[in-house]
C-alpha positions in Angstrom: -7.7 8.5 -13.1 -5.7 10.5 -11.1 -3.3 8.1 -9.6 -2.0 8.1 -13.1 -1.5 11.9 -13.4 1.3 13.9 -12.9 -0.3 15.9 -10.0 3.0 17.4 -8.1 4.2 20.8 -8.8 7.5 20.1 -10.2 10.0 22.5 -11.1 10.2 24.5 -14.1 12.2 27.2 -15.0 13.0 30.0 -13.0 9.1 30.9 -12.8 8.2 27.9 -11.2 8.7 28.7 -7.7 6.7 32.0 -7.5 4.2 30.1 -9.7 3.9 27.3 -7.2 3.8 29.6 -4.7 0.5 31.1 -6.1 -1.3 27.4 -7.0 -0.9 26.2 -3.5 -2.8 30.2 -2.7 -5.1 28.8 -5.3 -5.9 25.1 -4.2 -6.5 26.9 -0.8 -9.0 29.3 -2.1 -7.3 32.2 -2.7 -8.9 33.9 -5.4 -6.4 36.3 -6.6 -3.8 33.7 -6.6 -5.8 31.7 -9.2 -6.6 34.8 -11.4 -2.9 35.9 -11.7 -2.2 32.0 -12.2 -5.0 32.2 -15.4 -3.7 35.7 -16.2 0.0 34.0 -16.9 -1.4 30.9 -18.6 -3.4 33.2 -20.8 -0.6 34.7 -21.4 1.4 32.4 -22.9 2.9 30.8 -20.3 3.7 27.2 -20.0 4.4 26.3 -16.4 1.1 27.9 -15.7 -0.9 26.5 -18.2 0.2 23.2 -16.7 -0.9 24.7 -13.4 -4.2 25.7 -14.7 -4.8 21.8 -16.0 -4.2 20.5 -12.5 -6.3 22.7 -11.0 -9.4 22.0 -13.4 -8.4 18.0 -13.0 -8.6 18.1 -9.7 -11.1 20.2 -8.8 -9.2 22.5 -6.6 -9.2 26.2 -6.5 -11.5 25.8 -9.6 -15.1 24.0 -10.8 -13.8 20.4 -11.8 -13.9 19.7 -15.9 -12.0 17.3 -17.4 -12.6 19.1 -20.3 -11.3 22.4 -19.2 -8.7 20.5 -17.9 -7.5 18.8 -21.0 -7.4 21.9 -23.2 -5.2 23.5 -20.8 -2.6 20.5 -20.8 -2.7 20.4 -24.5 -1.8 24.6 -24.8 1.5 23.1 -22.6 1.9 19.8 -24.4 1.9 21.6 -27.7 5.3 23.6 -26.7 6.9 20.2 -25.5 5.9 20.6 -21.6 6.3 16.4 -20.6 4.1 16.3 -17.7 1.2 18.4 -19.3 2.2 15.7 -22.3 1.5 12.5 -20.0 -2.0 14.8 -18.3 -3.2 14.8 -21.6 -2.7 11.4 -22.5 -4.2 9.9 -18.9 -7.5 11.9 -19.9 -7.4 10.4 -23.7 -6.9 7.0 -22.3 -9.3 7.2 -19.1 -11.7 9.4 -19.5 -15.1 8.7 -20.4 -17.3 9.6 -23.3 -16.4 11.9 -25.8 -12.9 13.0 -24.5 -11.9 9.0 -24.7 -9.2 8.9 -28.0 -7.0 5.8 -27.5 -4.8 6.8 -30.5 -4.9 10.7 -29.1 -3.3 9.0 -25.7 -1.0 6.6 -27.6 0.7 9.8 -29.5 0.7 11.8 -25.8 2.4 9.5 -24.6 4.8 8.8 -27.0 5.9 12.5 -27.2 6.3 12.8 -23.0 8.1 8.9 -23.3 10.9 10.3 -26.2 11.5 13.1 -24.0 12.8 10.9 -21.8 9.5 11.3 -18.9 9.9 7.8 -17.3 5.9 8.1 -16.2 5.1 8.4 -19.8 7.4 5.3 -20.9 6.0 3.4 -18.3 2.3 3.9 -19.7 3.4 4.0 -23.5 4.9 0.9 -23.0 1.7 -0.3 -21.2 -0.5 0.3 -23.9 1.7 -1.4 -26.7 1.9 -4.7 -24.1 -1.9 -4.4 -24.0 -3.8 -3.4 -27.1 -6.7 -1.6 -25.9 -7.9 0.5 -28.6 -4.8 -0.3 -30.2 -2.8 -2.6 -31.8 -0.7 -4.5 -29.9 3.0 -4.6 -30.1 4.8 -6.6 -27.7 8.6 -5.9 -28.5 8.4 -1.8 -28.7 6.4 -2.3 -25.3 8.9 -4.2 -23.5 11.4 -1.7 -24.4 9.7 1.0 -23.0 8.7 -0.3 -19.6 12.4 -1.5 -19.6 13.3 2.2 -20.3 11.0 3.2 -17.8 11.8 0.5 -14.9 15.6 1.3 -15.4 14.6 5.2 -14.8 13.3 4.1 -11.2 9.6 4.7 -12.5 7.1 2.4 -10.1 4.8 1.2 -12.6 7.6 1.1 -15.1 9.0 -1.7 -12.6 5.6 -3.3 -12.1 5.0 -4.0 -16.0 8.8 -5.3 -16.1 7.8 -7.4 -13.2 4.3 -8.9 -15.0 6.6 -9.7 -17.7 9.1 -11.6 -16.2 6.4 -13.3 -14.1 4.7 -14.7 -16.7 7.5 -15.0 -18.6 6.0 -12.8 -21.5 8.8 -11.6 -24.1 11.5 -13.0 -21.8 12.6 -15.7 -20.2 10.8 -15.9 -17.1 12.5 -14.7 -13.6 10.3 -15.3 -10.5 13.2 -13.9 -8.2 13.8 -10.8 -10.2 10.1 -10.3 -11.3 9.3 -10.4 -7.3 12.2 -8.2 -6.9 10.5 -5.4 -9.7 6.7 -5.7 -7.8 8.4 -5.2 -4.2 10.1 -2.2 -5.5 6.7 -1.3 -7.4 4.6 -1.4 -4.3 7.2 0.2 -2.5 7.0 2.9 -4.4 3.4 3.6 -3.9 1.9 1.5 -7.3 -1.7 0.4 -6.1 -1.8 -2.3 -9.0 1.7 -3.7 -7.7 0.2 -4.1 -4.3 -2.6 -5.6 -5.5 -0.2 -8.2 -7.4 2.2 -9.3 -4.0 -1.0 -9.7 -2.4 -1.7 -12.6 -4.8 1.9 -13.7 -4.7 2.2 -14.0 -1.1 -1.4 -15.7 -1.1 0.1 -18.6 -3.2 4.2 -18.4 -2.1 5.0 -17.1 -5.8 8.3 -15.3 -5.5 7.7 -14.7 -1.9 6.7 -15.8 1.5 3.4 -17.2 1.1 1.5 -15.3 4.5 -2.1 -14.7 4.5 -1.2 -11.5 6.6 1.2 -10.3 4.6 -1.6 -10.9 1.6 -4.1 -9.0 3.3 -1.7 -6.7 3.8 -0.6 -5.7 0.9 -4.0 -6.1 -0.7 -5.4 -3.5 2.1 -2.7 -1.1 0.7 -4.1 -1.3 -2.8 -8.0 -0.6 -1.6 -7.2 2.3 0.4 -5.4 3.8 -2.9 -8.6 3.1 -4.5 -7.4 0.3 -6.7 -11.0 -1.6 -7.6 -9.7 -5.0 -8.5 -8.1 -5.3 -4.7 -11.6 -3.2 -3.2 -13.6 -6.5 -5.0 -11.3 -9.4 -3.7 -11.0 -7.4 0.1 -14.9 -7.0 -0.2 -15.3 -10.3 -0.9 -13.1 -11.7 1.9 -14.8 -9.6 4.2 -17.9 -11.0 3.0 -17.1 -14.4 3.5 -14.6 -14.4 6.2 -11.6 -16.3 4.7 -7.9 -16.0 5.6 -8.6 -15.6 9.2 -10.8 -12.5 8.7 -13.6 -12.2 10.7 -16.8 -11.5 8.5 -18.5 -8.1 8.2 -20.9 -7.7 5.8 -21.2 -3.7 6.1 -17.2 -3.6 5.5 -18.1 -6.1 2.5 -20.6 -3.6 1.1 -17.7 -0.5 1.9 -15.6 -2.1 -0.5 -18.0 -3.1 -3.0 -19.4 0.0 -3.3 -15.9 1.8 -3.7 -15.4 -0.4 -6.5 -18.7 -0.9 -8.0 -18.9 3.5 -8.6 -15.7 2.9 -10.4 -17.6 0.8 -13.0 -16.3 -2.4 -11.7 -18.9 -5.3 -13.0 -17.9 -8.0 -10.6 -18.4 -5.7 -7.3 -21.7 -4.1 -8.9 -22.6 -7.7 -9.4 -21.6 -8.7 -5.9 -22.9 -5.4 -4.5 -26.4 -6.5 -6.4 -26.3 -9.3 -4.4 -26.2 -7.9 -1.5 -29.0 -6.0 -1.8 -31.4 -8.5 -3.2 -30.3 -10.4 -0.2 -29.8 -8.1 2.7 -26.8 -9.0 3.3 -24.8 -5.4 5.1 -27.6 -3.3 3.7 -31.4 -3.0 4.2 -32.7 -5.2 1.4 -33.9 -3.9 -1.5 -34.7 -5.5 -4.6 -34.7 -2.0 -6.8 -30.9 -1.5 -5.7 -30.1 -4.9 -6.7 -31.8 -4.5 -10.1 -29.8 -1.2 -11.1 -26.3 -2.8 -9.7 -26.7 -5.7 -11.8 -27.8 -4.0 -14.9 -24.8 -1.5 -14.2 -23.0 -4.9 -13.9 -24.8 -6.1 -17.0 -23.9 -3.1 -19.3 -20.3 -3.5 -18.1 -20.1 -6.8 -19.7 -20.2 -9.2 -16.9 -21.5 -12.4 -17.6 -23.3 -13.6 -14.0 -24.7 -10.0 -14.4 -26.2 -10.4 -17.9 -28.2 -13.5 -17.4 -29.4 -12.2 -14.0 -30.7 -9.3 -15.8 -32.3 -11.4 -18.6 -33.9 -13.6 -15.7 -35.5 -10.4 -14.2 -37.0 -9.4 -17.2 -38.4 -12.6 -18.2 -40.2 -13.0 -14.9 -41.5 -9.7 -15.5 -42.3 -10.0 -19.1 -44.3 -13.5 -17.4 -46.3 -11.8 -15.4 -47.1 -8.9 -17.5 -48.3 -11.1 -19.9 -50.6 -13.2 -17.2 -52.1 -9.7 -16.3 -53.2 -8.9 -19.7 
């Protein structure tokens, strides 16, 4: 979740400064920084209340609660603060359990996106594109990444990329769409990374290099992008593209994936244990990966599962 939030102290106001000033005290452990810092945003005031959000989401200077966190945002999102705004709405839409609200996220957004917050464009127009947990609407969607990609926003220019790759709501552009997703990962995006890595594993739009795919897909693990940490875990696991295999560094990247809910590396990650493949084998760690797996909806996963228990459900039976 946090690679989507808006984590930077950014200016605001003449009391920003001083006020950032105090939050680094804070994040350090400085206890009296962090009181004055609640003292403000108790207060009333706005920059602080912000402050006090990123604190709680992150976990410095403070306990970490996502809770905490989000009630603080909204105090600043209520008097028009855009970044507290797009906090809110990356804890609506990624958060887990009772704080999830898709439409709660979709209307955060919005209201950080018509300020003009490029961030907030980039991820309301995301959510129209995709639908999840709402409906879909490919035309406003478009307009907002394009909003967002023309403001110089890195995901903004990643979406516009997608598009244009597949040729989804225009016609499609492999040299510009490239163009967008270099820019993208330039700019840091972990998913766009994770794209060019494909591309220049199949020559779409680019050189087609497996170094410059492994690259680029290395980039994406290391900022904790799970989709990349499966496909670089699974390389290393079967020593493809001139990578020589390791299955501990397999199980690394598994793992990193498969504890951010990721049912293909908990599958994978399953399998490694029932087999001993990087890890000391043990079939009770492959059970609870693959029902993890399971419960996340992946299908290998699921009838593994169901396999499990019917052997056991067998031999209970026999014993009785």
């Amino acid at each position: 979740m946090r690679a989507a939030l808006v984590l930077l102290f950014a200016a605001f106001g003449a009391v920003a400064a001083p006020l950032d000033d105090l939050a680094r005290k804070a994040v350090g452990g400085n206890v009296e920084a962090r009181q004055e810092i609640e003292r403000q945003a108790k207060a009333g005031e706005t920059y602080a209340e912000h402050l006090m959000g990123m604190m709680f989401i992150s976990g410095q200077g403070v306990d970490q609660s996502d809770s905490q966190a989000l009630d603080w945002f909204l105090r600043a999102a209520r008097k028009g603060h855009a970044p507290s705004q797009h906090n809110a709405a990356v804890i609506y839409e990624r958060t887990d359990g009772t704080l999830k609200d898709p439409a709660e996220a979709l209307r955060w957004y919005r209201a950080g996106a018509e300020q003009g917050f490029a961030r907030s464009q980039a991820k309301l127009g995301a959510l129209l594109l995709d639908g999840t947990g709402i409906a879909a609407n490919l035309d406003e969607g478009k307009q907002w990444v394009e909003k967002a990609a023309a403001a110089g926003d890195p995901y903004g220019r990643y979406r516009l990329g997608l598009l244009l790759l597949e040729g989804r709501g225009f016609e499609r552009d492999i040299p510009r769409a490239s163009s967008l997703i270099k820019q993208a990962a330039e700019g840091g995006e972990r998913e766009a990374n994770y794209t060019l890595a494909l591309m220049h594993g199949t020559g779409t739009g680019v050189e087609k290099s497996d170094a410059l795919a492994l690259a680029s897909l290395r980039k994406s693990a290391d900022q904790g992008f799970a989709a990349a940490q499966t496909l670089l875990g699974t390389i290393y696991g079967t020593g493809k593209y001139g990578v020589k295999r390791d299955d501990k560094l397999s199980v690394m990247w598994l793992r990193r994936a498969a504890l951010q809910g990721h049912g293909e590396a908990e599958f994978s990650l399953g399998l490694a244990y029932a087999e001993g493949r990087g890890v000391v084998k043990d079939a009770g760690e492959a059970y609870g990966w693959m029902r993890r797996s399971a419960k996340h909806g992946y299908g290998p996963a699921i009838a593994y599962v169901k396999q499990i228990d019917a052997m056991v459900e067998k031999k209970k039976k026999e014993r009785e």
